[in-house]
C-alpha positions as CSV (number, residue, x, y, z in Angstrom):
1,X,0.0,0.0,0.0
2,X,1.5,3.6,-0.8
3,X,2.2,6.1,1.7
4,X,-1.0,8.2,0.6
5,X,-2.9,5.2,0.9
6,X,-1.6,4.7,4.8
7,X,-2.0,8.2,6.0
8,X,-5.4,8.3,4.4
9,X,-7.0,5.3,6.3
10,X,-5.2,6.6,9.3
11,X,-7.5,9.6,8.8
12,X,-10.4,7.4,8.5
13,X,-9.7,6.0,12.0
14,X,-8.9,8.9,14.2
15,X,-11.8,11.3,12.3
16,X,-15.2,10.0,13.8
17,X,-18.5,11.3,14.3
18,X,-21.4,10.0,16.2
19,X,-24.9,11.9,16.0
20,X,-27.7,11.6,18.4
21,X,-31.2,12.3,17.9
22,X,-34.2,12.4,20.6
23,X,-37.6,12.9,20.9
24,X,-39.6,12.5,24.1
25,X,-44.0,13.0,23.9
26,X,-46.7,12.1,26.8
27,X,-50.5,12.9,26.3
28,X,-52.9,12.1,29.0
29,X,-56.5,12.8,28.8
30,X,-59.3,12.2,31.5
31,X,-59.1,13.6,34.9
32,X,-55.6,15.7,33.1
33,X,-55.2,16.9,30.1
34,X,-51.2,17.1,30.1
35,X,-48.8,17.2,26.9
36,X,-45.3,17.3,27.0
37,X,-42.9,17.0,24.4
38,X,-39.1,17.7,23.5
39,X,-36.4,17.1,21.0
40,X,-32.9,17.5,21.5
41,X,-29.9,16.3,18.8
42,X,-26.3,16.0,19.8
43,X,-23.4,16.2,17.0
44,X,-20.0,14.7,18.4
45,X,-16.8,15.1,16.7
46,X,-13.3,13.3,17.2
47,X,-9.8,14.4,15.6
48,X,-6.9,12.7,17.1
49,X,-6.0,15.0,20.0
50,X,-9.0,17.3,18.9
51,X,-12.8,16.9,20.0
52,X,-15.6,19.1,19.2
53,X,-19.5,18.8,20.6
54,X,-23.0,21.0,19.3
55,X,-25.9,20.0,21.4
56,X,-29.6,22.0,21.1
57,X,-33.1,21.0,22.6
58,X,-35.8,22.4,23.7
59,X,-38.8,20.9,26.2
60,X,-42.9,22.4,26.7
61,X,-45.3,21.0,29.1
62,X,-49.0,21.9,29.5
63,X,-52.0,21.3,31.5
64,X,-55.2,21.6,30.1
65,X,-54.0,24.1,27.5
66,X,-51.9,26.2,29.7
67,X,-48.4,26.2,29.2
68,X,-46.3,24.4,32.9
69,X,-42.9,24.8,31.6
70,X,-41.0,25.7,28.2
71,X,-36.8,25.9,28.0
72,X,-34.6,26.1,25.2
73,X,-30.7,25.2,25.4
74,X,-27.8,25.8,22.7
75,X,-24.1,24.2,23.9
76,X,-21.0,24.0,22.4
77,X,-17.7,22.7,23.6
78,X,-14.4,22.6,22.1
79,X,-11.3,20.2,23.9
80,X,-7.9,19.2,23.2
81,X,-6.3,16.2,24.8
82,X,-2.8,16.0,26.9
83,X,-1.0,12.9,28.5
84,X,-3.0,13.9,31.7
85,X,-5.7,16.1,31.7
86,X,-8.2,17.3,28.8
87,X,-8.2,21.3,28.3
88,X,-11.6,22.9,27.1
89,X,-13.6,25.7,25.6
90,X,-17.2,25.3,26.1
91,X,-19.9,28.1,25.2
92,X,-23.8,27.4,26.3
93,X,-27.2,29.7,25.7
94,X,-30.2,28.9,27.6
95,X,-33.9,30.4,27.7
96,X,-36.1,29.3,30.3
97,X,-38.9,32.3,31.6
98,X,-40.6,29.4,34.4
99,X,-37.0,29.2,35.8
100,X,-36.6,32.8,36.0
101,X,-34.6,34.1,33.1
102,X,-35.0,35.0,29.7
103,X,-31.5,34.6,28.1
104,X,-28.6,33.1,29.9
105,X,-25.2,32.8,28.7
106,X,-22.2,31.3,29.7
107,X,-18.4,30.7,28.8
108,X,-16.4,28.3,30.6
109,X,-12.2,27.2,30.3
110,X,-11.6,24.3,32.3
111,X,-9.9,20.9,32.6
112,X,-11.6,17.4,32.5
113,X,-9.8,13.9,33.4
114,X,-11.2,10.8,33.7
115,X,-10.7,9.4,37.3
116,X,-12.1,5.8,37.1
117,X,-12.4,3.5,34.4
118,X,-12.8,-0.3,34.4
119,X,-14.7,-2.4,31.8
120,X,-18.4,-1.8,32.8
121,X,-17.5,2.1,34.6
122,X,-16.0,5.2,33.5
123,X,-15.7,8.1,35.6
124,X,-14.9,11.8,34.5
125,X,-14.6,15.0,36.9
126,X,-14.2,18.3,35.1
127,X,-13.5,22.3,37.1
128,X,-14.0,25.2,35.4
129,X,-14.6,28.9,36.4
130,X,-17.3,30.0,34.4
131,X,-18.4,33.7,33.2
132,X,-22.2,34.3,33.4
133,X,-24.3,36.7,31.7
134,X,-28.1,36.4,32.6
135,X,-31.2,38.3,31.7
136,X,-33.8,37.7,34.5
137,X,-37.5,38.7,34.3
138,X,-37.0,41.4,36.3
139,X,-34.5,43.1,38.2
140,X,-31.1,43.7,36.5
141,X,-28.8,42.3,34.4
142,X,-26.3,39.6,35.8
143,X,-23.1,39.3,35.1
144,X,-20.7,37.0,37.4
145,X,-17.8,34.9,37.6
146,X,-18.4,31.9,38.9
147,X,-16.5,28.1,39.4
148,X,-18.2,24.8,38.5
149,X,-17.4,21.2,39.1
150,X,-18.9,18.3,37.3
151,X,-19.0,14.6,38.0
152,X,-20.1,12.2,35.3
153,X,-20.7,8.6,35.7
154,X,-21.4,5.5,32.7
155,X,-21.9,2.3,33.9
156,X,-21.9,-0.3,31.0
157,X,-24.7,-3.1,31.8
158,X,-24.1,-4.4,28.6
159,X,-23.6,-3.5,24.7
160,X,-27.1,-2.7,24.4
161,X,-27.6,-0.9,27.6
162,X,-25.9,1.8,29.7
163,X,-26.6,3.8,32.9
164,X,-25.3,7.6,32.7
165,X,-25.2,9.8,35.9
166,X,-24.3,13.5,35.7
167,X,-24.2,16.1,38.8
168,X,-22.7,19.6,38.8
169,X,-22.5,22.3,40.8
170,X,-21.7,25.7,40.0
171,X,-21.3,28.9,42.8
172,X,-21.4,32.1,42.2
173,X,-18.3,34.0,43.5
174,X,-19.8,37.2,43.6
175,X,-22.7,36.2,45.9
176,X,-21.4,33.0,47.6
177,X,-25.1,32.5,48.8
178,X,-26.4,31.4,45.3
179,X,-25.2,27.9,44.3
180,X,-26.8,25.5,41.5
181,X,-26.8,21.9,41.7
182,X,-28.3,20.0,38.8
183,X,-28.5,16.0,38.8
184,X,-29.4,13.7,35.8
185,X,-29.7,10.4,35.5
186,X,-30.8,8.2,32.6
187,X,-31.1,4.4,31.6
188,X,-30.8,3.5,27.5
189,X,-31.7,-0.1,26.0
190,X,-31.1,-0.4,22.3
191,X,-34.4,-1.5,20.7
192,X,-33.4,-2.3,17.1
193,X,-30.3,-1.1,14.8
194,X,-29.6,2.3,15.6
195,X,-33.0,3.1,17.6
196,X,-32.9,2.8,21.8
197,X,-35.2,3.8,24.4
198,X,-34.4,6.2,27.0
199,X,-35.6,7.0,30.8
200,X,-34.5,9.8,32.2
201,X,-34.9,12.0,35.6
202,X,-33.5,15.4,35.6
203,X,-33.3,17.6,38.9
204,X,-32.2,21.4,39.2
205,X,-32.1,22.8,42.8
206,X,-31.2,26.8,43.2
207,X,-30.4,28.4,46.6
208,X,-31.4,31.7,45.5
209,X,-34.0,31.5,42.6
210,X,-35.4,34.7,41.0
211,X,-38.2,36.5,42.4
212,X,-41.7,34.6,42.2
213,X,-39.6,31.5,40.8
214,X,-39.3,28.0,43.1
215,X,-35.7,26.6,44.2
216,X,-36.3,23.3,43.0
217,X,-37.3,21.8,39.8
218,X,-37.3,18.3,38.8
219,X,-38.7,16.6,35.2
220,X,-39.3,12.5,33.9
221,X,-38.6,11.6,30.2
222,X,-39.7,8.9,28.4
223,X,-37.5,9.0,24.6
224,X,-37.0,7.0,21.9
225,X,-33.5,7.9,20.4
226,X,-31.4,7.7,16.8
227,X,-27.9,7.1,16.7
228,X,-25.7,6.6,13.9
């Protein structure tokens, strides 16, 4: 095989991409009328020592006709691997008026490193300080440093299955008072080919929400899921 040959199926193995695709719908009628419904589609990219990720969703609930909940969420991340720790860019844009804010925007340059792995468990923590810029629905405009830590757990039951843990907390370092914990966890099965099902629980807790907003909020998926 020539040279070109070589260096071009060596490009074919370190340049992957994976692509995710989900969609989540309940309806109940009778003693509740509720409808929710999401989407959300992940694009992963892998270069060598290079990784990119684009994620957007966006999730509305509602109660006999009147809307319970609506977000929106746009996240990109940029990293670069070293023999010990992985060094990244990550930019994120989130609109969610029932948690308080209109626009929320934040960019974060921190390290992740994977801290457990065996064959059924991986285990990654990531720090970051993180700048915040957020637009609530009244009262003025934020704009704060702030440092966040992230744990994220994959447990392997088996090659058509997985369990996937994330919690994070983030504090704001101008007001020490208002820290954010958010926990997800979610279990996958693969159904057929490249389609899986997906349960998922996702929990947000905030010490000092926005006026007229509660500290906690917590939300159950059901999905079915593309991958390919």
């Amino acid at each position: 095989m020539s040279a070109l040959g070589e260096e071009q199926d060596e490009s074919k193995k370190s340049n992957t991409w994976k692509r995710d695709l989900e969609f989540n719908l309940l309806s109940t009628r009778g003693n509740t009328n509720l409808l929710s419904f999401g989407s959300s589609a992940n694009l992963e990219g892998t270069w060598d020592e290079w990784s990119s990720n684009f994620g957007l969703s966006f999730f509305k609930s509602s109660d006999d006709g009147r809307l319970q909940s609506e977000s929106y969420s746009l996240n990109t991340k940029g990293a670069r691997k070293y023999p010990f720790v992985d060094v990244f860019l990550g930019l994120d844009y989130n609109a969610n008026e029932f948690a308080g804010f209109l626009n929320q925007y934040k960019i974060s340059l921190g390290a992740s490193k994977e801290i457990y792995n065996n064959q059924n468990n991986i285990v990654n923590f990531e720090l970051a300080p993180v700048f915040v810029f957020e637009e609530p629905l009244a009262g003025e405009f934020l704009k704060f440093g702030a440092l966040s830590a992230k744990i994220v757990h994959r447990h392997q039951f088996s090659e058509s299955s997985k369990w996937n843990n994330k919690f994070s907390y983030e504090l704001n370092l101008k007001d020490t008072e208002d820290a954010r914990y958010e926990f997800e966890t979610s279990i996958s099965a693969s159904i057929s080919g490249n389609f899986s099902t997906k349960v998922s629980y996702l929990a947000q807790y905030r010490a000092q929400p926005p006026l007229g907003v509660g500290d906690f909020d917590g939300r159950t998926q059901i999905s079915l899921l593309s991958s390919w």
